[in-house]
C-alpha angles and dihedrals in degrees: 000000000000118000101252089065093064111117107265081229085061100046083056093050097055092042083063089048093055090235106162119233090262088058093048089050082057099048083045091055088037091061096039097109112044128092133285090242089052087049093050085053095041082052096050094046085053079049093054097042090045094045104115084232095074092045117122121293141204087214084073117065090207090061091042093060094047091048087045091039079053114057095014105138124266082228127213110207115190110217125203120198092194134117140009094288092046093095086211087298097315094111087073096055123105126237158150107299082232092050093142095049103264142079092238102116089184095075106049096092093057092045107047112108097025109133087228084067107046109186101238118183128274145141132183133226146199131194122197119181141206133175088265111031142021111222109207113190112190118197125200111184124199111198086217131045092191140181135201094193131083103223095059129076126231135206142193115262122007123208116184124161151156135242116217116194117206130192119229089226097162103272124102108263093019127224125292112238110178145337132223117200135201119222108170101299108340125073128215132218124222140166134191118253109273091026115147085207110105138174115295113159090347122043119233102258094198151325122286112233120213129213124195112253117170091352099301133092114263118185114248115241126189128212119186115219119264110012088041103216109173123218135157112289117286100027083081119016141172110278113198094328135037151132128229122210122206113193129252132187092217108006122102108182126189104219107251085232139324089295105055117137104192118039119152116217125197126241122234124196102233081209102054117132101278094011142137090289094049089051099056093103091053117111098198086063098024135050094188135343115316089356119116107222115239134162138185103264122125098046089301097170109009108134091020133079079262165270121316112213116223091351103149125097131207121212097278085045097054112111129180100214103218098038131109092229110095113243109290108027099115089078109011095049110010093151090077095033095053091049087050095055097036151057102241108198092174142067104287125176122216086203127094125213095182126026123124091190092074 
């Protein structure tokens, strides 16, 4: 059967599929000599499997973790040897907010850099849907936001972290429109080269650069030593030591030392059953609501103006001061954020049909 004669439906699935045209010829061949009936049915199971309705959906975790697998960041950590809180550069790396085994968030300063507590690689995630986008938040989490200079504060735990928005544009992992950073207490706008998106309440600070990971393009993300604010690579960018970290559905790394260039970190679903989101209401993790707890104990603070009590934010906490969207959105309700900080040419729904925030 030549080519041409395979059922449109089935064109569609394997497109989905990301068959390349040499592995359709082959389904086509594959499929030459049977019946005309088998090829009706053949055409109406592509039609099935090709059928929007069966794409993928936040309200699956399965599906949360491919579309996060997926556009999860190819991230830059600069990494700062200095000073006595600088752990030999271990206080810039990223990992689990439990790192050393326990919920209780008042403790992760004293114990960052034991050997009992080594900082393997993780980030979290979080995916909200509606008809229209997928709204992916990654969040990377420090146990130290640390200084070596005595005219800037510290505090205990550090969570920075990035939206991506992605339209559902009818392939399978959709296209990735824009990003919104946090950096301490400001957000930054940025856009992949060719985006129709543009500027609306917030300008677009920058382009966001892509590297090849797994054969597929990942956006590139930047986090300075030390405070941690996060922006689009290259607006920040590793100066003398770093660490990149490349993302794994199942892989943790320790970096080998301050200066290692390929280090896998693994992806958590903030909504998995007991997860970060579950435990928001927990004081031994939270000071407030969206507010990680955090003391100064530990020497938090000592050769520096000082220590900051309960100054980390998870995703619902993050707040752009200057901004019209209420503290949060970014995560919680990124649809009207997004609108408020872009141009939407297309077609972009305010309703959510999955998002456990609201």
């Amino acid at each position: 059967m030549p080519l041409r004669r395979l059922p449109h439906s089935c064109h569609r699935f394997a497109a989905m599929l990301g068959l390349s045209p040499a592995r359709r010829v082959a389904m086509a061949v594959r499929f030459a000599s049977v019946s005309t009936a088998a090829m009706a049915a053949i055409g109406a199971m592509c039609a099935v499997f090709a059928d929007p309705a069966f794409a993928l959906s936040a309200q699956s975790a399965a599906d949360r973790a491919v579309l996060a697998q997926r556009w999860a960041p190819v991230h830059y950590q600069d990494v700062d040897q200095t000073g006595a809180h600088a752990l030999g550069g271990a206080a810039d790396y990223i990992a689990r907010y439990d790192f050393d085994g326990d919920l209780d968030a008042r403790n992760n300063w004293d114990r960052a850099g034991q050997a009992a507590y080594p900082l393997a690689a993780h980030a979290y995630y979080s995916v909200v849907e509606t008809a229209t986008h997928w709204y992916i938040t990654y969040l990377f989490f420090h146990p130290r936001d640390w200084t070596d200079s005595f005219f800037d504060t510290e505090h205990e735990n550090d969570a920075e972290g990035v939206m991506f928005a992605i339209a559902r544009d009818g392939s399978t992992y959709g296209r990735l429109k824009a990003a919104v950073t946090v950096a301490h207490t400001d957000f930054f706008s940025y856009v992949p080269a060719g985006s129709d998106w543009t500027g609306n309440a917030e300008n677009v600070d920058g382009t966001l650069s892509f590297l090849a990971h797994q054969g597929l393009p990942h956006p590139v993300t930047a986090q300075e030593a030390k405070g941690h604010g996060l922006k689009a690579w290259p607006a920040y960018d590793i100066r003398g030591d770093g660490v990149i970290y490349y993302p794994s559905s199942s892989v943790a790394e320790v970096p080998s030392g301050p200066d290692d260039r390929h280090v896998q970190y693994k992806l958590i679903d903030i909504f998995e059953p007991g997860g970060l989101w579950e435990q928001r209401n927990n004081t031994w993790l939270f000071s407030g609501y969206g507010n990680f707890a955090g003391d100064k104990s530990g020497g938090c603070g000592s050769g520096a103006i000082g220590c900051t009590a309960n100054a980390a934010n998870a995703p619902w906490g993050w707040d752009d001061k200057d901004d019209v969207p209420a503290r949060g959105a970014l995560a919680s309700d990124p649809a009207a954020l997004a609108a408020n900080y872009f141009r939407i040419p297309e077609a972009s729904s305010p309703v959510y049909t999955y998002n456990p925030y609201r």
